[in-house]
C-alpha positions as CSV (number, residue, x, y, z in Angstrom):
1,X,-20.1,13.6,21.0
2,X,-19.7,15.9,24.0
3,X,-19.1,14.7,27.6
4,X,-22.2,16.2,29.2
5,X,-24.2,13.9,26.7
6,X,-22.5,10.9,27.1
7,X,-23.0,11.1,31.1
8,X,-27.1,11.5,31.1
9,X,-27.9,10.5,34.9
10,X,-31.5,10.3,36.1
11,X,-33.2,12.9,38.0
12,X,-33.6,10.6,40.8
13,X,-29.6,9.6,41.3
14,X,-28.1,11.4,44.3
15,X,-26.0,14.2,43.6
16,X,-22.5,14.0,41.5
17,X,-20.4,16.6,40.2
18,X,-19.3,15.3,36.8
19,X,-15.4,15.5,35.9
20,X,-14.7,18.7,33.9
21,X,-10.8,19.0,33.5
22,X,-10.8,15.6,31.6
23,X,-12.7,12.8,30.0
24,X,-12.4,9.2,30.3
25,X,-13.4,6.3,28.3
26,X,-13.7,2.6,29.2
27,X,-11.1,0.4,27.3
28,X,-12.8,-3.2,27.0
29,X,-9.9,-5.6,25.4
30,X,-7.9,-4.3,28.8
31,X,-10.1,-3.5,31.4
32,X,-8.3,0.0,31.8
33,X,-9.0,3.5,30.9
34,X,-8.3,6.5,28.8
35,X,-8.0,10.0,30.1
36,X,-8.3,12.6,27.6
37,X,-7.5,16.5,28.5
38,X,-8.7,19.8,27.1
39,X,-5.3,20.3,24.9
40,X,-6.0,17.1,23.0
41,X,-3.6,14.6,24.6
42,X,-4.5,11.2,26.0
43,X,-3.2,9.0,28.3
44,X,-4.0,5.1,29.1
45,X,-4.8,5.1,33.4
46,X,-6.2,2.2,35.9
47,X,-8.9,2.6,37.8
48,X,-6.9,3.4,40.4
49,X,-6.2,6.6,38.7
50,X,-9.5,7.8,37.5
51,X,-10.3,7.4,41.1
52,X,-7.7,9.8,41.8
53,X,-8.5,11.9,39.8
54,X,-12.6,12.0,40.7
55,X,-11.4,12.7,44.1
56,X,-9.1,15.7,43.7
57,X,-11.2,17.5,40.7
58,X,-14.8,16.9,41.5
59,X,-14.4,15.9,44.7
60,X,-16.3,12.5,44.9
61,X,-16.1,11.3,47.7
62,X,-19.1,8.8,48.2
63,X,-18.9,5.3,47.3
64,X,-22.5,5.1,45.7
65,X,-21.6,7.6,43.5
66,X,-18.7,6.6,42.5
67,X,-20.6,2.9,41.4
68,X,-22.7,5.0,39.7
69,X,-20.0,6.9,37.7
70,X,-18.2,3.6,36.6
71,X,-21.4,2.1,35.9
72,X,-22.7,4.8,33.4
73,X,-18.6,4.9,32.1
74,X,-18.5,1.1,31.0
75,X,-22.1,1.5,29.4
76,X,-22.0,4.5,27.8
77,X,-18.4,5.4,27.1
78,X,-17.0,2.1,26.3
79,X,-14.3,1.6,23.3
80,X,-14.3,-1.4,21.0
81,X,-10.7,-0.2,19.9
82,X,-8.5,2.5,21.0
83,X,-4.8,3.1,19.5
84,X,-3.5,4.4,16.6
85,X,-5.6,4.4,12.9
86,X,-4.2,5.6,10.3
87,X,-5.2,8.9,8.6
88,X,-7.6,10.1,11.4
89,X,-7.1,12.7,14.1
90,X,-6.9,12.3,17.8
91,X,-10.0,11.4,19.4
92,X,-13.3,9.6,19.4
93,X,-14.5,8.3,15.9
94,X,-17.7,5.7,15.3
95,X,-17.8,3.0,12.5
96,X,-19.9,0.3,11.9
97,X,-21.9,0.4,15.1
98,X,-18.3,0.3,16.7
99,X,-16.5,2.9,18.9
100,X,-12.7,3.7,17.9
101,X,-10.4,6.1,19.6
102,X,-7.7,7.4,17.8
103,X,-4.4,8.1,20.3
104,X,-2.2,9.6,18.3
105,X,-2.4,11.7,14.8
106,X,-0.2,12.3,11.8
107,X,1.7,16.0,11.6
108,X,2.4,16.8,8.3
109,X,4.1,19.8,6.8
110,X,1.9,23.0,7.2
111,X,2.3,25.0,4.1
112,X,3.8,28.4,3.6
113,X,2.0,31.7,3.8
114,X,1.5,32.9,0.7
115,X,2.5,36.6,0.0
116,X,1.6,38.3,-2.9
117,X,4.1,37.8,-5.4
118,X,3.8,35.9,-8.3
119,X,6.6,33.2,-8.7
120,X,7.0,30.3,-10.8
121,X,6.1,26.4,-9.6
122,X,9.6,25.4,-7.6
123,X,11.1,28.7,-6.7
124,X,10.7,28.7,-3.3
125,X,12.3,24.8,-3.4
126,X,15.0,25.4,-5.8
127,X,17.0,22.5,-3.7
128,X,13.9,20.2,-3.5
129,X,13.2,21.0,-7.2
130,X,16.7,20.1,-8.4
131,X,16.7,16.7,-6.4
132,X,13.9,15.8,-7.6
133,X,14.5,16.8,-11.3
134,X,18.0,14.4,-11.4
135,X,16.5,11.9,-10.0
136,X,13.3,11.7,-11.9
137,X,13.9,13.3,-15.6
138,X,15.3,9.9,-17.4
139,X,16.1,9.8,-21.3
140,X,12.8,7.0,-21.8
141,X,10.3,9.3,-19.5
142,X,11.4,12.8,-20.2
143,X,9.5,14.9,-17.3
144,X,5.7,12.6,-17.1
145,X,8.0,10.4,-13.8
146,X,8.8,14.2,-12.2
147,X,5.2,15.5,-12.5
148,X,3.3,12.2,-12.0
149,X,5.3,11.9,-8.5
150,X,4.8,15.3,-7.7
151,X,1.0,15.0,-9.0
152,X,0.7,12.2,-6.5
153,X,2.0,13.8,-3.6
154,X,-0.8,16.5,-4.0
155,X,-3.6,14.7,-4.1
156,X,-2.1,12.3,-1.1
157,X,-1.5,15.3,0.7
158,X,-4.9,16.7,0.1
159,X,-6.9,13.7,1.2
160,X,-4.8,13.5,4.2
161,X,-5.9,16.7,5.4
162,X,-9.5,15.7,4.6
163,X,-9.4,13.4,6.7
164,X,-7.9,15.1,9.3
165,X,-10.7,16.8,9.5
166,X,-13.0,14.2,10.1
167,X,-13.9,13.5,6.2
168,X,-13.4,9.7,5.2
169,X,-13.7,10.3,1.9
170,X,-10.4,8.6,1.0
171,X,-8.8,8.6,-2.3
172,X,-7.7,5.6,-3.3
173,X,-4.0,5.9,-4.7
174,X,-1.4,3.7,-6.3
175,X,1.3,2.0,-4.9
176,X,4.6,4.1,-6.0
177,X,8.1,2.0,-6.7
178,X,10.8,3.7,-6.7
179,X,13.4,2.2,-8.7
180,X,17.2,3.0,-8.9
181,X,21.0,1.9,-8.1
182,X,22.3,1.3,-4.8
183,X,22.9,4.7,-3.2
184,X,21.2,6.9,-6.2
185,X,19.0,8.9,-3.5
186,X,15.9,6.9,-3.6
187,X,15.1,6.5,0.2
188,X,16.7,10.2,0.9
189,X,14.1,11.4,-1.4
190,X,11.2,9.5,0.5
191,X,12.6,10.1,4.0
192,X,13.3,13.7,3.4
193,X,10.6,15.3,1.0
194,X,7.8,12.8,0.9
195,X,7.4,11.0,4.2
196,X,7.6,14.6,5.9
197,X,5.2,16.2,3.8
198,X,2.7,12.9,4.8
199,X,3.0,13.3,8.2
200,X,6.0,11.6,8.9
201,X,4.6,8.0,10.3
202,X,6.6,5.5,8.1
203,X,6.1,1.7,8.8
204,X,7.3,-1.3,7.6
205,X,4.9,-2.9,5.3
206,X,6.5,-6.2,3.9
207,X,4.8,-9.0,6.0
208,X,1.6,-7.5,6.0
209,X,1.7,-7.1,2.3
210,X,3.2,-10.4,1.5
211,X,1.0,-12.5,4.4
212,X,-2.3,-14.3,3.0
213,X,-5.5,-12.7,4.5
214,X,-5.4,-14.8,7.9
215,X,-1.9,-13.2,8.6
216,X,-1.3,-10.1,10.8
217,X,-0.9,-6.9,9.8
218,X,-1.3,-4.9,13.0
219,X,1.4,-2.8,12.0
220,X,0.1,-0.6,9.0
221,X,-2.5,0.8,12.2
222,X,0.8,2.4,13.3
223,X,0.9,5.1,10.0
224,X,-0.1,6.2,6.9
225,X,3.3,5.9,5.4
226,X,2.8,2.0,4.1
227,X,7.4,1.3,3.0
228,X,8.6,-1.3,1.7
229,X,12.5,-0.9,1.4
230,X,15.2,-3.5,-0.7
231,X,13.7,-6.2,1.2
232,X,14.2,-9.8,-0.6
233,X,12.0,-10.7,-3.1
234,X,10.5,-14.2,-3.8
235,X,9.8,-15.7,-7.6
236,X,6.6,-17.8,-5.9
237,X,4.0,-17.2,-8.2
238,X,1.9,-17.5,-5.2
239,X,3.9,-15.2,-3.2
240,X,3.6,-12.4,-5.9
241,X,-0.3,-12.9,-6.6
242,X,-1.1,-12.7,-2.5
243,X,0.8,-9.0,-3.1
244,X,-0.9,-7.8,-5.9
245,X,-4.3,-8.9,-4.0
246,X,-3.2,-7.2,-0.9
247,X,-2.3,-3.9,-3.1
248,X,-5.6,-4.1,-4.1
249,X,-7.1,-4.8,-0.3
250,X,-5.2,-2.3,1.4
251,X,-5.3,0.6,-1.0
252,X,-8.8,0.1,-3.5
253,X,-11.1,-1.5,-1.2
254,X,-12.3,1.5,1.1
255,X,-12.6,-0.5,4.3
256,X,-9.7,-2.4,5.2
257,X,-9.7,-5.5,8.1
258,X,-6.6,-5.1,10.5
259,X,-5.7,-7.7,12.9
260,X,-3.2,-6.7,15.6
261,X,-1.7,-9.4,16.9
262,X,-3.1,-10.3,20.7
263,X,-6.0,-8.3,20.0
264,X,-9.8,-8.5,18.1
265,X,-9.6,-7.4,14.4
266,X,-10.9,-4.1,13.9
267,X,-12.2,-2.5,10.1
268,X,-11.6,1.0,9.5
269,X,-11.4,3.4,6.7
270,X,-8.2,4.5,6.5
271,X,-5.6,6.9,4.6
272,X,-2.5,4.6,3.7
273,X,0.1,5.0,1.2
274,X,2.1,2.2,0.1
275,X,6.1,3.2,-1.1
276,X,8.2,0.4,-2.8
277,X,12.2,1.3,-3.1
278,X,13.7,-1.5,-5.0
279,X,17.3,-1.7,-6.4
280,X,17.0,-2.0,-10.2
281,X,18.8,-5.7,-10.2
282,X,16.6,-8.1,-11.7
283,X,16.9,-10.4,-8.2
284,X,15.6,-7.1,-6.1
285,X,12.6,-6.6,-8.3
286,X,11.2,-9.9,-7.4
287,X,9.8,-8.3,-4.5
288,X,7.5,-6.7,-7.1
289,X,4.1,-8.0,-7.6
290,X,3.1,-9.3,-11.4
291,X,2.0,-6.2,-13.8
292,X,-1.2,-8.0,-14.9
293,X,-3.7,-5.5,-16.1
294,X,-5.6,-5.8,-13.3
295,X,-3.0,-4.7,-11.0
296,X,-0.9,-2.6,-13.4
297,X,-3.3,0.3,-13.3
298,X,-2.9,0.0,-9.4
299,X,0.9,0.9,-9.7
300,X,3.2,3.9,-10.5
301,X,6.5,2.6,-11.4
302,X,9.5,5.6,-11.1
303,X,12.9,4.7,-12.4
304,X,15.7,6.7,-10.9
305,X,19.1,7.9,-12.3
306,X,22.4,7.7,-9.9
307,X,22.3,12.0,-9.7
308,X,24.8,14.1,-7.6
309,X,23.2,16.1,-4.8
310,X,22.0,19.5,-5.6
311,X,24.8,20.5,-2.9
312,X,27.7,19.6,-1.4
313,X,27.7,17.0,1.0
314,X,31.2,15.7,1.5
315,X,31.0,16.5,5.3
316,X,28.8,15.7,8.2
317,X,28.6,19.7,8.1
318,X,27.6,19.9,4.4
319,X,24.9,17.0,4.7
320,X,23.2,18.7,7.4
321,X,23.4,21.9,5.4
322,X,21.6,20.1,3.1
323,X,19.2,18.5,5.3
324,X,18.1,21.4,7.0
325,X,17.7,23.3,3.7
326,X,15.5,20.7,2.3
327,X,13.7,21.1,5.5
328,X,13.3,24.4,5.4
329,X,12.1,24.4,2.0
330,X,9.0,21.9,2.5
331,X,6.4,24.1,3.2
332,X,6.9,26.0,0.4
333,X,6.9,22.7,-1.8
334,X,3.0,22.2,0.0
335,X,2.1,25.5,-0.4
336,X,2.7,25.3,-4.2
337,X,1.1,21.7,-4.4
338,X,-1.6,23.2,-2.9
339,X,-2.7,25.7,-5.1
340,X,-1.3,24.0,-8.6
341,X,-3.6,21.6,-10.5
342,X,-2.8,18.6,-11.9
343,X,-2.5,19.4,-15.7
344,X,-5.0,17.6,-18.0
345,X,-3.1,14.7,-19.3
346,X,-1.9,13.5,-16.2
347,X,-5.8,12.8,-15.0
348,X,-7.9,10.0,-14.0
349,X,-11.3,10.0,-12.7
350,X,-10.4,7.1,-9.9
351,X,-7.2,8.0,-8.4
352,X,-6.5,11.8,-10.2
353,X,-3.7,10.9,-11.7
354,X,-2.9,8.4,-14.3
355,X,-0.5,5.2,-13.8
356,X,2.5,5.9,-14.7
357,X,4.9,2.7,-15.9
358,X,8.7,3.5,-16.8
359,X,9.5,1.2,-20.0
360,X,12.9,0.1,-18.6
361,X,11.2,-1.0,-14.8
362,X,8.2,-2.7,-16.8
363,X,10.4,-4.5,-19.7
364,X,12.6,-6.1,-16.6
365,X,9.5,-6.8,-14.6
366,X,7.4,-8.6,-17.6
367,X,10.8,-11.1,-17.6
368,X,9.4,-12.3,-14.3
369,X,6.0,-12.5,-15.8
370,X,4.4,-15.8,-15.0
371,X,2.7,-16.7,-17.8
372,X,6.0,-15.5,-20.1
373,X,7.5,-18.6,-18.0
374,X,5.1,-20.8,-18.1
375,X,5.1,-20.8,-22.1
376,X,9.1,-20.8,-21.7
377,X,8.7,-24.2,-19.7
378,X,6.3,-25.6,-22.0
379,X,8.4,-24.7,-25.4
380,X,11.1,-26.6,-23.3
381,X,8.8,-29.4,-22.6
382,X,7.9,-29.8,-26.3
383,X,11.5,-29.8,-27.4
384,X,12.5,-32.3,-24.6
385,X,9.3,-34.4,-25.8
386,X,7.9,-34.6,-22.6
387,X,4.6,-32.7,-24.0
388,X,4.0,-35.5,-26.8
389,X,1.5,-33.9,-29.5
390,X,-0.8,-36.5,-31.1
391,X,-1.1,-36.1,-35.3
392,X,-1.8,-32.6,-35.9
393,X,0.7,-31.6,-33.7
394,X,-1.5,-30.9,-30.3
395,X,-1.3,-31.8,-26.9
396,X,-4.3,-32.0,-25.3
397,X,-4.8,-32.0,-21.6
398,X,-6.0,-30.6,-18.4
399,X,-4.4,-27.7,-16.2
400,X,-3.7,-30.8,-13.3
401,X,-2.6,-33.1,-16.4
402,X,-0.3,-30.2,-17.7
403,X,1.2,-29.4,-14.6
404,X,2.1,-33.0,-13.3
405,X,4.1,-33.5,-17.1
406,X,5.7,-30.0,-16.4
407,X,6.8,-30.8,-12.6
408,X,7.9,-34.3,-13.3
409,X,11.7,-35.0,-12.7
410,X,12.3,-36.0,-16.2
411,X,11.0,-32.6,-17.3
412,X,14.0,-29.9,-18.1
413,X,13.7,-27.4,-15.1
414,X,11.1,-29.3,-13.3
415,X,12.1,-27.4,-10.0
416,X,11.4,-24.7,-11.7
417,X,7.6,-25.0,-13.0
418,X,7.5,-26.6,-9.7
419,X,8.3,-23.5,-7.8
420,X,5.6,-21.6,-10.4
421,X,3.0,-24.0,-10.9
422,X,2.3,-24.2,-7.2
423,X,-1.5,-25.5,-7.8
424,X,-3.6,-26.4,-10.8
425,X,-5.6,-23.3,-10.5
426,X,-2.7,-21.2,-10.5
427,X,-1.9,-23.1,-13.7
428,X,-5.0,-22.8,-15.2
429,X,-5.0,-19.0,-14.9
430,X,-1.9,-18.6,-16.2
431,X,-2.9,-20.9,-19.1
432,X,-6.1,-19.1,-19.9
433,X,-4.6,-15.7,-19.8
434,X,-1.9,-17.0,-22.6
435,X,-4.9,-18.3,-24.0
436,X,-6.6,-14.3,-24.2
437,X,-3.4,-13.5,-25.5
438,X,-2.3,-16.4,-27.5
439,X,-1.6,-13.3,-31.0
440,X,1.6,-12.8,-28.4
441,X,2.9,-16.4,-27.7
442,X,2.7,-17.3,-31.4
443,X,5.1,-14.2,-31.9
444,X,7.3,-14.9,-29.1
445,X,7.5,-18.4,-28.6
446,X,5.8,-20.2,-32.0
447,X,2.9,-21.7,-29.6
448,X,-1.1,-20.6,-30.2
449,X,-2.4,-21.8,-26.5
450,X,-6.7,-22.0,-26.5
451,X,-9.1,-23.8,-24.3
452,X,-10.6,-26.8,-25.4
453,X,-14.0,-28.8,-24.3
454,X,-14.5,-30.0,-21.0
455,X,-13.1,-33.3,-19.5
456,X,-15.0,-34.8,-16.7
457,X,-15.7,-31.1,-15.6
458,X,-12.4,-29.5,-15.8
459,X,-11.6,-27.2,-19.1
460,X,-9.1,-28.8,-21.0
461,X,-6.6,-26.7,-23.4
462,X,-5.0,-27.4,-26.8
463,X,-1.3,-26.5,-27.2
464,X,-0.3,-26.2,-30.9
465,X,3.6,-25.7,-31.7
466,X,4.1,-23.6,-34.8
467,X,6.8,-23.9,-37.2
468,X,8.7,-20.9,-37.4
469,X,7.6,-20.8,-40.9
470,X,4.0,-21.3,-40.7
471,X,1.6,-18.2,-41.0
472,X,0.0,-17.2,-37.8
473,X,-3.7,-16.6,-40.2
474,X,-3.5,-20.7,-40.3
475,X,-3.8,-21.2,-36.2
476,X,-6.3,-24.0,-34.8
């Protein structure tokens, strides 16, 4: 939208030279104004200012049209939101009915010029390569962790620059976790290889993704780079669901609601990616949501191994050696991401690339499984006879009845189904997805779980303990 356009005065309004060294743009929430220049820089002014600045560039002089200037400003060049928005350029953007502008833009890595000899894929990053290839290469994933990663960061990078120029046909992507030992290289390789070649804007994530929608999470405006970094975890089952949901809000949903704290919500379109680094302890994964199907496909899970650095870096010398040849070596890295394509059996239609899950990460993670502990609690229930069958051997009940038998102090680790079972609807999920997958309980835990008829409006389920010896063909 150019500035001649915006400022349309009628024939009939006395003479006014219009400002053309800069444009301005009426901020609402504050009352103030932004000035925006010819080499794409922006600052927020006063009135005061744009006053100035009228007087010494145009040469406005006259109080009438000065009225008239502000007048036609605050009605035709008014912002409902100005700041920063992640994955669009600098400027003035439209959405909704709504006007946004965008005061500050991402930078990521330009790539290499290309000559005209043919090399091999990594070549040009022989440092970056080899990092990447100790860390990522493990015994259980061979090389699917080193290309799926690398297959990500293309088609990240590629939408990013989409959008930079102006396109917001955004990719959705998968959260990537990043798992490893303390000090293995983990957040080295995210702060030095893939946060760069992203632009560089890394935020802290971790309230907005674990606060329920009426929370803020005016932060993730601030970048594309979504982190979440060995923060403490929580074994709430309610805690863990709101993250999963939020994975799915913030990164599948297109249009995203973000709520600043002080200021109106404001719904954009925007470019995020969210990185998880977790240690591999079984505590520091709680900070992981559930890997339910329906969020499992929203995750890539990369385990790290605790590698030696591709160069020495016993000094403060050597480490900035190494730095600076990492640094050196990223456009090269883009350029070849740029032109390679993601190999066939690495696809999918949604994201481009397929979820990847490392076995190790996702056998630890289905420990903290809800419904794995919710049948856990129950077996224990049973055994302690506080879940007292009736003649065939079945309990029959009511996800409210089951959870106040489970939570009662007479119940072995009541404070723990308390800490689980914090509603009867979380309970009755849980029960009903045992209940989908009841072939698995009766393996694991000898108990064939299945919904029974209503009572009084609620669903009612039937838990049957098997004997270990009794054929799983004979179940209810």
């Amino acid at each position: 939208m150019s500035f001649s356009r915006i400022f349309q005065f009628p024939i009939s309004a006395p003479p006014c030279t219009l400002p053309t060294l800069s444009r301005f743009f009426y901020r609402k929430d504050s009352l103030n104004y932004i000035q925006e220049y010819p080499d794409g820089t922006a600052v927020r002014i006063t009135q005061k200012d744009v006053l100035s600045t009228l007087k010494a560039e145009n040469n406005i002089e006259q109080q009438k049209d000065l009225d008239l200037f502000f007048y036609k400003l605050r009605h035709d060049h008014s912002l409902d939101y100005d700041g920063s928005m992640p994955g669009y350029k600098l400027g003035l953007h439209e959405f909704n009915g709504q006007r946004y502008y965008c005061t500050s833009s991402p930078r990521p890595i330009s790539p290499a010029l290309r000559d005209c000899t043919s090399v091999e894929f990594g070549a040009r990053w022989p440092v970056i390569y080899e990092l990447m290839r100790r860390l990522l290469i493990t015994p259980e994933s061979g090389e699917d962790q080193l290309w799926t990663l690398l297959a990500h960061l293309k088609l990240s990078y590629d939408s990013l620059q989409l959008c930079l120029q102006d396109s917001r046909n955004v990719r959705p992507a998968q959260a990537c976790i990043i798992v490893g030992p303390i000090n293995c290289g983990k957040t080295f390789l995210f702060e030095r290889v893939i946060a760069p070649i992203l632009g560089g804007r890394v935020v802290d994530a971790f309230k907005a993704f674990s606060a329920n929608a009426e929370g803020f999470n005016g932060e993730l405006l601030n970048g594309e780079l979504w982190k979440i970094d060995d923060r403490p975890g929580s074994s709430r089952a309610e805690v863990r669901r709101t993250f999963a949901s939020n994975i799915k809000s913030y990164l599948f949903s297109g249009n995203v609601s973000f709520h600043p704290k002080g200021r109106t919500p404001v719904t954009l379109h925007p470019f995020g990616r969210l990185f998880i680094l977790a240690n591999d302890e079984d505590k520091d994964l709680l900070v992981l949501p559930d890997t339910t199907p329906d969020i499992a496909d929203k995750l890539h899970i990369f385990r790290c191994n605790p590698a030696d650095s591709p160069m020495p870096t016993s000094t403060d010398a050597e480490r900035a050696a190494y730095c600076a040849a990492i640094a050196e070596e990223l456009p090269h890295l883009v350029a070849d991401l740029e032109d390679w394509e993601v190999p066939e059996h690495l696809r999918q239609t949604r994201t481009g690339v397929r979820s990847y899950l490392n076995p190790v990460c996702f056998r630890k993670l289905q420990h903290n499984n809800p419904e794995l502990i919710l049948a856990e609690l129950i077996q224990a229930a049973i055994s302690a006879f506080v879940l007292v069958a009736d003649e065939g051997r079945i309990w029959r009940g009511t996800a409210l009845e089951l959870s106040g038998r489970l939570t009662h102090s007479e119940c072995p680790n009541w404070r723990k189904a308390a800490d689980l079972l914090s509603s009867p609807r979380s309970t009755g999920i849980y029960l009903g997805r045992i209940a989908e997958n009841w072939e698995h309980f009766a393996k694991e835990f000898q108990l064939h779980i299945r919904k029974g008829p209503q009572k009084r409006g609620f669903t009612t389920y039937l838990i049957h303990r098997l004997p270990d010896e009794e054929p799983q063909t004979n179940l209810l």
